[in-house]
N, C-alpha and C positions, 0 to 999 in steps of 0.2 A: 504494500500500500504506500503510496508515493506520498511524500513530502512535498510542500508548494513554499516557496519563498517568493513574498513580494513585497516592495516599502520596507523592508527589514521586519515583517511581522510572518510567523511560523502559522501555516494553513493547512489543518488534517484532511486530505484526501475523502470526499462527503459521497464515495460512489458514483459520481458522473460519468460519462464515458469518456468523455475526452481527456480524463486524468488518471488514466490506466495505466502508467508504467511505459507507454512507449509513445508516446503521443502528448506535442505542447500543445495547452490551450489556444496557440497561433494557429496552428496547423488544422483544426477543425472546421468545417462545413459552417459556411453562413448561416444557416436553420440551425447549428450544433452549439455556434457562438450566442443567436440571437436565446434562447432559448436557456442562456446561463447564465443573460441580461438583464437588469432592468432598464427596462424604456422608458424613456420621461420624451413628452411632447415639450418642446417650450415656444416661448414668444420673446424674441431679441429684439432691440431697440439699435439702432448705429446705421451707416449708410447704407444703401441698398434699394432705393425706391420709394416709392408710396405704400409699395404691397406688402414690403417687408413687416411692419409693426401689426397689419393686418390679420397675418392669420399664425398658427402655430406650425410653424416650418423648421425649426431647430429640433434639433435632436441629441438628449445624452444618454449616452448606453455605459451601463454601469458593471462591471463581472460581477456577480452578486458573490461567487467566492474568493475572489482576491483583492475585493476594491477599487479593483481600477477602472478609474473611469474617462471619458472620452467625449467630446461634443461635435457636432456636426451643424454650421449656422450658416454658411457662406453662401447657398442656392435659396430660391426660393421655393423650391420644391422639397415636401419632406423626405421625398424617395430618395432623390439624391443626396438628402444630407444624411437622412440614412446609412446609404455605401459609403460616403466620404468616414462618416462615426467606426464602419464596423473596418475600415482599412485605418486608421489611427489605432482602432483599438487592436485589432492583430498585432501594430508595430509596437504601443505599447506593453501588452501580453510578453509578447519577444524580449524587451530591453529589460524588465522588469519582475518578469516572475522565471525563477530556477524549480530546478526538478530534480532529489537527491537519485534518480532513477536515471541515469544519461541511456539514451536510445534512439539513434538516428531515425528520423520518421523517413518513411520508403517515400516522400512526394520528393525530399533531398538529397537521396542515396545519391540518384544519379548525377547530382550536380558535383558532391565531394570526389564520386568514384572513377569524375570523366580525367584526362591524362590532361597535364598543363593548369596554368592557373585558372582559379573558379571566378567567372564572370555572369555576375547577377547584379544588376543595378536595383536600384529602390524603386522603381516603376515597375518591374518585375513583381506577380503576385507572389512568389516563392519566397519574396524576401526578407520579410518576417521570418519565416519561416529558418532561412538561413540564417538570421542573427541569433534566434532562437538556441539552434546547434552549436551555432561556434562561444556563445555566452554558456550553455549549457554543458560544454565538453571543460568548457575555463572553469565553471565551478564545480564539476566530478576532478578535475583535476589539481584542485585546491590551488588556484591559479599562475598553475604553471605552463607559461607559453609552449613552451619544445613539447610539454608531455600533452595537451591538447591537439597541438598540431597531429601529431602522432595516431592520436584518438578517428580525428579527421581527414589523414591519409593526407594531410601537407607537409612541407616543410615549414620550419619554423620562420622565413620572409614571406610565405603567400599567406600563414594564418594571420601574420602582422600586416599585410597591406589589406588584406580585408579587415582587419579591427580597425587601421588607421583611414581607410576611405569615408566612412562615414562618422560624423561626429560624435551623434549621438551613442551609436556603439562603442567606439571610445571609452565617451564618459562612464557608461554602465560598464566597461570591459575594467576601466581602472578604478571602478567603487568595488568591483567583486576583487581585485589584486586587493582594494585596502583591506578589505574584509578577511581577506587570508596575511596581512602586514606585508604585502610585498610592494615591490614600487612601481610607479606605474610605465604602465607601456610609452616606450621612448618613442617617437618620428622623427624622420628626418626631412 
């Protein structure tokens, strides 16, 4: 029964499917995500129209098990604030929540297992999903770079330029090194 770390607060595993032991709550089905949400309608105020203040077009989805929460305001349609909410929240899910269970999900096998370095950008829907792995292989490994890489079938420069391509990975890559008192990932 898997452990869930998220905000620095310890989360018992409550029987969901999606927190079985080999599967992040990133890597779940839209109906899988939506369904272990709470959904708040809202009404925002700021530019955007006449229409905007008019009707209930915002959106915050909230993971009712690990707190995290995510909003959606920028259309004026609530569908598409909707996907905008549940693709924040996958990314959030990913930088945010660990799983003492490391287990590559089979939607990333192929991304780690292909020859050469891993090329997945952040408009890529996988990509949650991939920060997910490589944050979750750093904390099975008590964050140690070489022995993550390893975990992940890279060397230790391709798991470093994927941690140092995006920021915000980064930063959650060197809150789980402080977490283990190591120092953080250098760039050049």
């Amino acid at each position: 029964m898997p452990t869930l770390i998220a905000n620095d607060k310890l989360y018992a595993d409550s029987g969901s499917p999606m927190l079985n032991g080999d599967s992040h709550p990133a890597s779940a089905t839209a109906e899988q995500l939506l369904a272990e949400c709470d959904v708040r309608r809202l009404r925002r105020s700021g530019p955007g129209g006449q229409h905007r203040n008019r009707t209930y077009s915002a959106v915050r989805l909230t993971h009712v098990t690990t707190g995290v929460s995510v909003t959606g305001e920028e259309r004026r349609s609530q569908h598409e604030n909707k996907q905008k909410a549940l693709g924040r929240l996958r990314m959030a899910l990913a930088l945010q929540v660990r799983s003492h269970d490391f287990a590559l999900h089979e939607s990333v096998r192929e991304i780690f297992a292909a020859a050469g370095p891993v090329r997945v950008n952040a408009r890529n829907t996988q990509y949650p999903q991939v920060c997910a792995a490589v944050l979750d292989a750093l904390f099975a490994c008590s964050g140690s770079l070489s022995s993550a890489a390893q975990l992940l079938h890279l060397s230790t420069g391709q798991f470093v330029k994927i941690v140092a391509r995006d920021g915000d990975l980064l930063t959650a890559a060197n809150r789980l090194r402080d977490y283990f008192d190591l120092n953080p990932v250098k760039t050049s």
